[in-house]
FIMIMI-492862 format. One record per residue (C-alpha): residue in three letters; chain; x, y, z. Coordinates in Angstrom, 1 decimal. Each point is the difference from the previous one (the first is absolute). Layout:
! FIMIMI-492862
<atom r="ALA" c="A" u="X" v="Y" w="Z"/>
...
This chain:
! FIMIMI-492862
<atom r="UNK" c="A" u="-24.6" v="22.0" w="38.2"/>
<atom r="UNK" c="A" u="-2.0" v="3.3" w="-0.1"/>
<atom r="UNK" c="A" u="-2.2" v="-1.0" w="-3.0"/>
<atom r="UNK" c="A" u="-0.6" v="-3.4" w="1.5"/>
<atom r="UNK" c="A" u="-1.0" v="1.6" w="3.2"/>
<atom r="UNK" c="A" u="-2.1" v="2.3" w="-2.8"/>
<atom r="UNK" c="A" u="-1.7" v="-2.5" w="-1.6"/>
<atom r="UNK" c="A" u="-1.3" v="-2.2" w="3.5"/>
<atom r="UNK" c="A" u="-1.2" v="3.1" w="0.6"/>
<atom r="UNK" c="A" u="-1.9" v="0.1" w="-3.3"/>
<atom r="UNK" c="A" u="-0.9" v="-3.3" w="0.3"/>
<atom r="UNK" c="A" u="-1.4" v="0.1" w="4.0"/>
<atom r="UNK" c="A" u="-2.2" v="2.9" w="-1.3"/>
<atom r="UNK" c="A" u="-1.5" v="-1.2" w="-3.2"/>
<atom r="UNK" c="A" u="-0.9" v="-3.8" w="1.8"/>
<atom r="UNK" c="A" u="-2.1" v="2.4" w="2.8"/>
<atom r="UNK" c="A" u="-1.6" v="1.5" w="-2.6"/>
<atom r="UNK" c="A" u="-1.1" v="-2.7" w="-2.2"/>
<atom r="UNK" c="A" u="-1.6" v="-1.2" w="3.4"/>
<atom r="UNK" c="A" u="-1.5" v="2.9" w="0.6"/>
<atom r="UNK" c="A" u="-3.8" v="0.0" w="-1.5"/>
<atom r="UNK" c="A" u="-3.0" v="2.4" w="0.2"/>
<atom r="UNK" c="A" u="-3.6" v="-0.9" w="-0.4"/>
<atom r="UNK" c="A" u="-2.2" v="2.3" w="0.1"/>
<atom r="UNK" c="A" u="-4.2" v="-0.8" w="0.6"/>
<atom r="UNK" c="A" u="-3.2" v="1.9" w="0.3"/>
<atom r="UNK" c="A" u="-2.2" v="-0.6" w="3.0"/>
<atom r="UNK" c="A" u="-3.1" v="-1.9" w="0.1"/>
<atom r="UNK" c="A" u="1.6" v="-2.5" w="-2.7"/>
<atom r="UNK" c="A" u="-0.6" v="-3.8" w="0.5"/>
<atom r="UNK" c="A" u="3.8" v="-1.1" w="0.5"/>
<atom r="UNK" c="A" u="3.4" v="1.2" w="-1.1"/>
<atom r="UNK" c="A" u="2.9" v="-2.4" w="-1.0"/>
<atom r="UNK" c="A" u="3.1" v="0.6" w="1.5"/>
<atom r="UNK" c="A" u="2.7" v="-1.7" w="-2.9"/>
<atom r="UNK" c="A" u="2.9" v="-2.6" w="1.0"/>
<atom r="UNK" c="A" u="1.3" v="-2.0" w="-2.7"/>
<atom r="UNK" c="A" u="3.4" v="-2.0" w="1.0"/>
<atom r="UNK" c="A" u="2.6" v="-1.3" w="-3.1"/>
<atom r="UNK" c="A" u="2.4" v="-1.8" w="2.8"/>
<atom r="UNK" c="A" u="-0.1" v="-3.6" w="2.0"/>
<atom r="UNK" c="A" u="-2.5" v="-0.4" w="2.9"/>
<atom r="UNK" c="A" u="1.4" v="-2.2" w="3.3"/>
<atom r="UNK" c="A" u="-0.2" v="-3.4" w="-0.5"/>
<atom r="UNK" c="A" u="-0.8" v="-0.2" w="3.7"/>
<atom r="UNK" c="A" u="-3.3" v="2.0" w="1.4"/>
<atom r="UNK" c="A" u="-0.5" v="2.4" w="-2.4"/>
<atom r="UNK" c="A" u="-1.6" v="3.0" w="1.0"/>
<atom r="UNK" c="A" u="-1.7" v="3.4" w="-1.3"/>
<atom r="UNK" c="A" u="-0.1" v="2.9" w="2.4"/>
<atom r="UNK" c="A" u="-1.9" v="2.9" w="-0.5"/>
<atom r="UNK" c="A" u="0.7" v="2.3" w="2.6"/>
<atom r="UNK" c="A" u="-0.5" v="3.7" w="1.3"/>
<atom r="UNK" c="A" u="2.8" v="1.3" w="2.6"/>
<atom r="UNK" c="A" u="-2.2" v="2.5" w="1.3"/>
<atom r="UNK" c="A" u="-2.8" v="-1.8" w="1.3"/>
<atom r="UNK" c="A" u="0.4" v="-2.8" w="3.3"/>
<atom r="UNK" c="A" u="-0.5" v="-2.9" w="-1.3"/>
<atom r="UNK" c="A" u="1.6" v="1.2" w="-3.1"/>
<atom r="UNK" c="A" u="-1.0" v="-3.2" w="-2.2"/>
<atom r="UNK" c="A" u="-2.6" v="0.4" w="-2.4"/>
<atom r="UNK" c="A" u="-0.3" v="-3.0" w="-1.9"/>
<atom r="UNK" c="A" u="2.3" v="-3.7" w="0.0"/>
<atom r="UNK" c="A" u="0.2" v="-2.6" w="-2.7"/>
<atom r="UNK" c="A" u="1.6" v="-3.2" w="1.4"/>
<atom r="UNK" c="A" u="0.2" v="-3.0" w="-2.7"/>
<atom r="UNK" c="A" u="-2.8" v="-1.4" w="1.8"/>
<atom r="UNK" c="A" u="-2.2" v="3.1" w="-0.2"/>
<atom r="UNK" c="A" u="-0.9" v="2.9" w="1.7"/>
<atom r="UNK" c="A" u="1.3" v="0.6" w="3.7"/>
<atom r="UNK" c="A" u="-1.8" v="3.1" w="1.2"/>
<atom r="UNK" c="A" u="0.0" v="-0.5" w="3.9"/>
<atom r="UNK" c="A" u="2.8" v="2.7" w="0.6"/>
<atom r="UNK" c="A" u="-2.1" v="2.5" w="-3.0"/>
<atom r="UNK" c="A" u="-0.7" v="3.2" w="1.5"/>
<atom r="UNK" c="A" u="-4.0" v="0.3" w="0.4"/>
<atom r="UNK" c="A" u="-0.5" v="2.7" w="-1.7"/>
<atom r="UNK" c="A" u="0.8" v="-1.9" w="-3.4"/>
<atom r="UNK" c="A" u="-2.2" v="-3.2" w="1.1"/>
<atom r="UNK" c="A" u="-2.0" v="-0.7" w="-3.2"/>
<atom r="UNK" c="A" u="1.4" v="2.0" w="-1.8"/>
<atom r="UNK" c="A" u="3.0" v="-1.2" w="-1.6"/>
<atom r="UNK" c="A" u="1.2" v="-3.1" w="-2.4"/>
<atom r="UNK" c="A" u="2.3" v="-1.4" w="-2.5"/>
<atom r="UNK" c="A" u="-0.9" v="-2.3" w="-2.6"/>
<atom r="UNK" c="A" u="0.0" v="-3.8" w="1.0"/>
<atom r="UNK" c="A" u="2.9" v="-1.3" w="-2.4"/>
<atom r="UNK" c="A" u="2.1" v="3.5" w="1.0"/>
<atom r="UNK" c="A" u="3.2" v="-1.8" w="0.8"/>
<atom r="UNK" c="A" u="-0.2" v="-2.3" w="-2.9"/>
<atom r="UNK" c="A" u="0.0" v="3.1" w="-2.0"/>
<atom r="UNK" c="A" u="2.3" v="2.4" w="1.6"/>
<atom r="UNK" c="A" u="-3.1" v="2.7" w="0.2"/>
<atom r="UNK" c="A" u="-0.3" v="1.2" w="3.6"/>
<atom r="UNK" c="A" u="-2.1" v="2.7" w="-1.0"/>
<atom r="UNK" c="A" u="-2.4" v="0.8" w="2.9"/>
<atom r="UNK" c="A" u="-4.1" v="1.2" w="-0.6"/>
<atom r="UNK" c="A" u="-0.8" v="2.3" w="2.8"/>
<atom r="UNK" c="A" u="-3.7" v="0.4" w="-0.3"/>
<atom r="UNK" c="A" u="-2.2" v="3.0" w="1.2"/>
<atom r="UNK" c="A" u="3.1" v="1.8" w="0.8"/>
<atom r="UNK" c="A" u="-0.3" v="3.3" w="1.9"/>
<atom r="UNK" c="A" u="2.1" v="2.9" w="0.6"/>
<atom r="UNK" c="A" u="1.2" v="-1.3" w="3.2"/>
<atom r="UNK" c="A" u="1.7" v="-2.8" w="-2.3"/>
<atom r="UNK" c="A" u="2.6" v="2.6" w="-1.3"/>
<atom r="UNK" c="A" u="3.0" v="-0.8" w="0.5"/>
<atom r="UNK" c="A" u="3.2" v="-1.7" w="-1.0"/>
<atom r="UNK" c="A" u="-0.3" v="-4.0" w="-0.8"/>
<atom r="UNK" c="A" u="3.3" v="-2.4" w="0.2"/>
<atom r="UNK" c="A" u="-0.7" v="-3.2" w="-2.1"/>
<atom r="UNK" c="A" u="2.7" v="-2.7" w="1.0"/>
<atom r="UNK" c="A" u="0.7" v="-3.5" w="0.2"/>
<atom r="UNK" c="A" u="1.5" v="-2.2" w="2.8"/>
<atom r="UNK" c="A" u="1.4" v="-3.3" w="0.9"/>
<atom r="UNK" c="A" u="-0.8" v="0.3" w="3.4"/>
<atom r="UNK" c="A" u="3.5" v="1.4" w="0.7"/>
<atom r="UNK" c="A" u="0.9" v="2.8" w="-2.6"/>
<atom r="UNK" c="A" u="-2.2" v="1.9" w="-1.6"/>
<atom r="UNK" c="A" u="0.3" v="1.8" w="-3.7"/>
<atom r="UNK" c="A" u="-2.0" v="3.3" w="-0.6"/>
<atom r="UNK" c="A" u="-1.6" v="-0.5" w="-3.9"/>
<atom r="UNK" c="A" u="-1.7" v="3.4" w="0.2"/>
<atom r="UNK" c="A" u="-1.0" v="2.8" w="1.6"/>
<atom r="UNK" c="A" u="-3.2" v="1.7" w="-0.4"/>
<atom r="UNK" c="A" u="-1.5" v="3.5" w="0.7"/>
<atom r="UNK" c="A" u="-3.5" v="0.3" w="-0.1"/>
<atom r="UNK" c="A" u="-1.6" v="2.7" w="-0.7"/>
<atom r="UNK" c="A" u="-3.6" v="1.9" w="-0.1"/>
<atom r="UNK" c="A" u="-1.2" v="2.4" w="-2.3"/>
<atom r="UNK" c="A" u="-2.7" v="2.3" w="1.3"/>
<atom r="UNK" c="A" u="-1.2" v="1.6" w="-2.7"/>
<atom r="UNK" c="A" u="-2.0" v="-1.0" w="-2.9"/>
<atom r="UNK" c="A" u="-1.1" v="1.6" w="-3.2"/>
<atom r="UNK" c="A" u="-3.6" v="0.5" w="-1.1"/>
<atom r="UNK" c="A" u="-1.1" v="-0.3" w="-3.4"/>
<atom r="UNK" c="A" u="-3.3" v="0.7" w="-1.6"/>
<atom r="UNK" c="A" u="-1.1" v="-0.6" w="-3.3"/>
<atom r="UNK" c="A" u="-4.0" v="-0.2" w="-1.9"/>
<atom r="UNK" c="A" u="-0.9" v="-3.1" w="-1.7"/>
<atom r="UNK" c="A" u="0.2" v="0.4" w="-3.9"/>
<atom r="UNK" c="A" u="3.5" v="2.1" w="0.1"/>
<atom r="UNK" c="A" u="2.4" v="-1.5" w="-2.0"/>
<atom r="UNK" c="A" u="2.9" v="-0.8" w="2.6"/>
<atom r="UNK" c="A" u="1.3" v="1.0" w="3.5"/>
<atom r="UNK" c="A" u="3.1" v="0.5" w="1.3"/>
<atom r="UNK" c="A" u="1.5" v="-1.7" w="3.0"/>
<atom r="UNK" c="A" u="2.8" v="2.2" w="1.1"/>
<atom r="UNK" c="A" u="3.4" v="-1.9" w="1.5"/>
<atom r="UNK" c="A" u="3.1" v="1.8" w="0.2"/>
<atom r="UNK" c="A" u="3.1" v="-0.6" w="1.5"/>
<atom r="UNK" c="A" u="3.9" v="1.0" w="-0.3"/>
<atom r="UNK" c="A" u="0.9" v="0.3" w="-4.0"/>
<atom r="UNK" c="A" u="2.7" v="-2.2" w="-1.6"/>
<atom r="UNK" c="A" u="-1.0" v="-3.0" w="1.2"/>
<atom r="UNK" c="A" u="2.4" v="-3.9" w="-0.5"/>
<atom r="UNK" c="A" u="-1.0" v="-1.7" w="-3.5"/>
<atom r="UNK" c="A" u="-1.2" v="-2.8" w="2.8"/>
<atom r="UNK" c="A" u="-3.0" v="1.7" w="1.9"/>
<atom r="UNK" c="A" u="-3.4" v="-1.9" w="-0.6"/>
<atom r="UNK" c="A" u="-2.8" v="1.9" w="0.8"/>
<atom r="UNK" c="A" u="-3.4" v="-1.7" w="0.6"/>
<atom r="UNK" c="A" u="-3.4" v="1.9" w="0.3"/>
<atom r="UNK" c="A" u="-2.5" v="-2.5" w="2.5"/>
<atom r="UNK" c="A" u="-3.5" v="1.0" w="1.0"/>
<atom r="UNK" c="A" u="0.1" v="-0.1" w="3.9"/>
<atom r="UNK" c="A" u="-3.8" v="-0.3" w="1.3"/>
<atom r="UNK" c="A" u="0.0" v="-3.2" w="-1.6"/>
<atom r="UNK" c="A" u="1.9" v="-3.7" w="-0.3"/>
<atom r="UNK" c="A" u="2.8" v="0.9" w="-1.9"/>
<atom r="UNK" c="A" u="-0.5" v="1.1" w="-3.4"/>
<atom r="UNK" c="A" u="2.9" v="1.1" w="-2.3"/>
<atom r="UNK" c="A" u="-1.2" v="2.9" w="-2.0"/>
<atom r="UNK" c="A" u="3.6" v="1.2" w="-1.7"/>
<atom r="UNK" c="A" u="3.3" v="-1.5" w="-0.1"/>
<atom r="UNK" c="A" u="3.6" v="1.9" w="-1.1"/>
<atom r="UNK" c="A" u="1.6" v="-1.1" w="-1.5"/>
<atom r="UNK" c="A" u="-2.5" v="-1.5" w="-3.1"/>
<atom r="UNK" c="A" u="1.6" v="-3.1" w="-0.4"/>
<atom r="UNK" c="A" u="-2.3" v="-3.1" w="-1.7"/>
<atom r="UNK" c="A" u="0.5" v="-2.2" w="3.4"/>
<atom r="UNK" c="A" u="-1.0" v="3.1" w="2.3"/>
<atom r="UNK" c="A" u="-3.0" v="1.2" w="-1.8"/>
<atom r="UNK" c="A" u="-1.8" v="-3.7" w="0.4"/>
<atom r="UNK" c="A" u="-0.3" v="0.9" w="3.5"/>
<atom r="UNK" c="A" u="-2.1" v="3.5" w="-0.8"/>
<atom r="UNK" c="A" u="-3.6" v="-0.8" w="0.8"/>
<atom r="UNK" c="A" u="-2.4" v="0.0" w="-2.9"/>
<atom r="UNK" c="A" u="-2.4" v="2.9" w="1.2"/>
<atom r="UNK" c="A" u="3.3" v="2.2" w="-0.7"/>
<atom r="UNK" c="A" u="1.0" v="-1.6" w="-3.6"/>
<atom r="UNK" c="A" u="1.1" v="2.6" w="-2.5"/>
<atom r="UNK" c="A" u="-1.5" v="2.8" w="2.3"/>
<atom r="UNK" c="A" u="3.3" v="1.3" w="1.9"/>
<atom r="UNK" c="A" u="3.2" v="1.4" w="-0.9"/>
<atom r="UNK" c="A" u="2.8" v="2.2" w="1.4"/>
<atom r="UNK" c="A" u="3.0" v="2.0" w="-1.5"/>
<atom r="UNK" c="A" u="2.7" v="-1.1" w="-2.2"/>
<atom r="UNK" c="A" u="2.6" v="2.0" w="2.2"/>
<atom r="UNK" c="A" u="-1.2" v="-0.7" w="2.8"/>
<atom r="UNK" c="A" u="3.8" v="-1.3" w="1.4"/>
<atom r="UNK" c="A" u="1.0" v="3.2" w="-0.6"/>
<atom r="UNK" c="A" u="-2.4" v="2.7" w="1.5"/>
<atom r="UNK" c="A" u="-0.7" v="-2.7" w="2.8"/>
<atom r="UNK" c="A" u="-3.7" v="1.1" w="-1.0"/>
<atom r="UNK" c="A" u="-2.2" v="-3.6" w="0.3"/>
<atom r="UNK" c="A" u="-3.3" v="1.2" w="-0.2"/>
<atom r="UNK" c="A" u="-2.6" v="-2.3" w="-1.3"/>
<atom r="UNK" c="A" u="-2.3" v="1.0" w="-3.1"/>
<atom r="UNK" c="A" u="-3.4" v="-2.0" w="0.6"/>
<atom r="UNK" c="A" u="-2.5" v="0.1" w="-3.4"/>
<atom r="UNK" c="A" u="-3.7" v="0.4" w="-0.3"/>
<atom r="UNK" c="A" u="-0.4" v="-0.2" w="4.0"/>
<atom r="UNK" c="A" u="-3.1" v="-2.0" w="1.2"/>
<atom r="UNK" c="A" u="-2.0" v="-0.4" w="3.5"/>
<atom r="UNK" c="A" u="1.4" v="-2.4" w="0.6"/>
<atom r="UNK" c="A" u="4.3" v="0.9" w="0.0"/>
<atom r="UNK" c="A" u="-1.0" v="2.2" w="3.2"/>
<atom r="UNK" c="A" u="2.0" v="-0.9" w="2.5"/>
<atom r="UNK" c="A" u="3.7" v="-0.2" w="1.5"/>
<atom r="UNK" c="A" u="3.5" v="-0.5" w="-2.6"/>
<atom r="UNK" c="A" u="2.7" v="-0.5" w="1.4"/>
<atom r="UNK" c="A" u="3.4" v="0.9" w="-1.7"/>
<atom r="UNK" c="A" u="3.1" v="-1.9" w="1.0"/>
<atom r="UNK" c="A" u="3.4" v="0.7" w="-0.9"/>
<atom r="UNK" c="A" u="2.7" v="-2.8" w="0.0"/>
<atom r="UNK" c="A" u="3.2" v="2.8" w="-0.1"/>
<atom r="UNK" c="A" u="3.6" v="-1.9" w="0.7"/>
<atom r="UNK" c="A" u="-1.4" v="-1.9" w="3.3"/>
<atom r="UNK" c="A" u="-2.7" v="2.6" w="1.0"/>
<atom r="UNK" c="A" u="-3.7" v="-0.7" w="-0.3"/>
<atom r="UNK" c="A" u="-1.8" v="3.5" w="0.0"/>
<atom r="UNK" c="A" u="-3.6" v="0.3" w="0.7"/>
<atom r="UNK" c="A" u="-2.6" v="2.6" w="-1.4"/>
<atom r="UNK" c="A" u="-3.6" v="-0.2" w="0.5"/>
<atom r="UNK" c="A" u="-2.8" v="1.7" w="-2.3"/>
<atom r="UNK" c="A" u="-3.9" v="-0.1" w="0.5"/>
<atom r="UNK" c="A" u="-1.7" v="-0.1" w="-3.6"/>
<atom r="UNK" c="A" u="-3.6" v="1.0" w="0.6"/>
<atom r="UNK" c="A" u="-2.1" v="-0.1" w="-3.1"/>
<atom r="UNK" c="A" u="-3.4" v="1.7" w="-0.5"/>
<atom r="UNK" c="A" u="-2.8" v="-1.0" w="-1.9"/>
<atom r="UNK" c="A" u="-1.1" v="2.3" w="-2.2"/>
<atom r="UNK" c="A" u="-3.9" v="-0.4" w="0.7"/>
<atom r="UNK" c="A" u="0.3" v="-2.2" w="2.7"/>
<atom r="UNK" c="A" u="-2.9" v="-2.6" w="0.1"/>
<atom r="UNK" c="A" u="-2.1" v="1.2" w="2.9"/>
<atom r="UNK" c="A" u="-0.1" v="3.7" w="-1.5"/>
<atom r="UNK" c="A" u="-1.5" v="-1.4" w="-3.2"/>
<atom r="UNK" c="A" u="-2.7" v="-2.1" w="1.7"/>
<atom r="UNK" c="A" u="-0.4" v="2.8" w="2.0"/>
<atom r="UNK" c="A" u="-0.9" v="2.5" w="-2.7"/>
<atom r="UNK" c="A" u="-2.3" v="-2.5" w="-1.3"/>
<atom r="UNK" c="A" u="-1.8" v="-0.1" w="3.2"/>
<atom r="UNK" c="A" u="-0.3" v="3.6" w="0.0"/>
<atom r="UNK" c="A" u="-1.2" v="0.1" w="-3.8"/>
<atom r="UNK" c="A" u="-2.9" v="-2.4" w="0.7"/>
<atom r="UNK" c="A" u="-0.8" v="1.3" w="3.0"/>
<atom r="UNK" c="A" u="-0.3" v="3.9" w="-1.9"/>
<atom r="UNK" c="A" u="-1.9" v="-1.6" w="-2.8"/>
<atom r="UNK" c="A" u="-2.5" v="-1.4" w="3.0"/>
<atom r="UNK" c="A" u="-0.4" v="2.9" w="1.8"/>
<atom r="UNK" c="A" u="-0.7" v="2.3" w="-3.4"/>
<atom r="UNK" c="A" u="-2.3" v="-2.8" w="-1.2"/>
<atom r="UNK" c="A" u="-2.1" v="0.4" w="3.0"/>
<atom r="UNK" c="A" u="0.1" v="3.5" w="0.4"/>
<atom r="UNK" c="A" u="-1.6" v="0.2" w="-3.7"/>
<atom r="UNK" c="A" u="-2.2" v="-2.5" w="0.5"/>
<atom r="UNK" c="A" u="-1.5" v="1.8" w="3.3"/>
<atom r="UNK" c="A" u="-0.3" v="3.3" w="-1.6"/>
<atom r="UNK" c="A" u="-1.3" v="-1.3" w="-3.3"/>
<atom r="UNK" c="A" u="-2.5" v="-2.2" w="2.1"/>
<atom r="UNK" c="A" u="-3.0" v="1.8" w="-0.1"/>
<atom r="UNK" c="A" u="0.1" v="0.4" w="-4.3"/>
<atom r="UNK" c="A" u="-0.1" v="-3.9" w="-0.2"/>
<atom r="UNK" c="A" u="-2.9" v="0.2" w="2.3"/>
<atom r="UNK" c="A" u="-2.0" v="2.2" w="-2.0"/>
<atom r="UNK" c="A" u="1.3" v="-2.1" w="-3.2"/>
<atom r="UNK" c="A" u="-1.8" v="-3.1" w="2.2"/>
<atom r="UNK" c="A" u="-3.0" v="1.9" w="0.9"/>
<atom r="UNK" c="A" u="-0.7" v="1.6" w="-4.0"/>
<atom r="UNK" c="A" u="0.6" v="-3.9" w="-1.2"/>
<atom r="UNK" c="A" u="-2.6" v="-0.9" w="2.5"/>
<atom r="UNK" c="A" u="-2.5" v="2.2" w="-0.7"/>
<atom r="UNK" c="A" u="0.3" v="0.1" w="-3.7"/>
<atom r="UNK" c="A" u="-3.4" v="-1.4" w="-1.5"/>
């Protein structure tokens, strides 16, 4: 009886956890996605998606009937800000975009569906913000730069990790693991340029190796960590200087001619009088 007892126990606590989630974003990014995939059978009659947030009046934040979106009970402070994809029920992804999010949207997220008369909780979400951000400079012409990302060492065999510029549309710059069918989504700009450590599951050490660094990569990467059911955030600002930047060389140019100008006419001015004498003996030579 005891071990039975034991292992509801066991089983209460490990089904709370698997619904337990943690993303984690950096502020002033476009949108964050807050995951809900579902394996089991939607209601047959008025199925519905809830996203919800028990500490705010209204608590709703976005609803997904089958006919489409129902956001007259959404709390205003999401208006515009939130969507699923159109065919979500069809397949069973209920993940929800929150776009511009701010700190005031941390907080815990419960992803459910309904018939209208019981509801099922899917998921259950905490969002989080990460404050800081690291700074990374580099000169054109070096031959790499590193993008540091660390987290806790001996990571699951199944945690992806995908480096994204941020100041941009989305561009995939890395992807772990280097599998045929995730590498076709790397952008071009970054083909055969980036690499990370072989053992990296181990040290939990995910920093990004960026080759021959141009004007162009300066901007925001971000690192995100798939780990069990958490999505962890890191931010890093590449900024990379040119080694003579253009307006320094016309510059110096500028100030060349300009030197060369100023001597000519000095020499010419104090040398003036010995061309006149040369003009006068020329005139007056029989």
């Amino acid at each position: 009886m005891m071990n039975l007892i034991l292992s509801f126990l066991l089983l209460v606590f490990v089904s709370q956890r698997a619904l337990a989630l943690v993303v984690e974003v950096n502020e002033g990014e476009g949108s964050v996605p807050l995951p809900c995939q579902y394996s089991g059978f939607i209601p047959e009659d008025n199925p519905t998606v809830l996203w919800t947030r028990d500490d705010l009046d209204p608590k709703s934040v976005h609803i997904r009937r089958e006919g489409g979106d129902d956001l007259r009970g959404q709390n205003q402070f999401y208006s515009g800000r939130t969507s699923l994809k159109p065919d979500a029920l069809d397949l069973l992804d209920f993940s929800l975009t929150l776009r511009k999010p701010t700190k005031t949207d941390s907080g815990n997220y419960t992803c459910s569906i309904s018939n209208g008369r019981e509801e099922r909780r899917l998921k259950n979400i905490q969002l989080q913000f990460k404050d800081q951000q690291v700074e990374v400079g580099v000169e054109e012409g070096s031959e790499s730069v590193l993008l540091p990302c660390k987290t806790k060492p001996d990571l699951p065999e199944d945690t992806r990790v995908e480096w994204t510029r941020s100041d941009r549309e989305l561009m995939m710059v890395h992807v772990y693991p280097n599998r045929s069918n995730l590498l076709k989504k790397q952008d071009n700009l970054y083909r055969d340029r980036t690499k990370m450590n072989k053992d990296l599951l181990r040290t939990g050490d995910l920093s990004l190796t960026l080759k021959y660094p141009k004007d162009w990569d300066t901007g925001g990467y971000i690192c995100t960590i798939y780990r069990d059911e958490d999505i962890l955030r890191q931010k890093v600002v590449l900024q990379v200087k040119e080694q003579f930047p253009f307006w320094t060389v016309v510059l110096l140019v500028l100030l060349v001619l300009l030197v060369v100008l100023v001597v000519s006419g000095g020499l010419l001015f104090h040398f003036r009088h010995y061309f006149m004498s040369g003009e006068c003996l020329l005139l007056h030579y029989p």
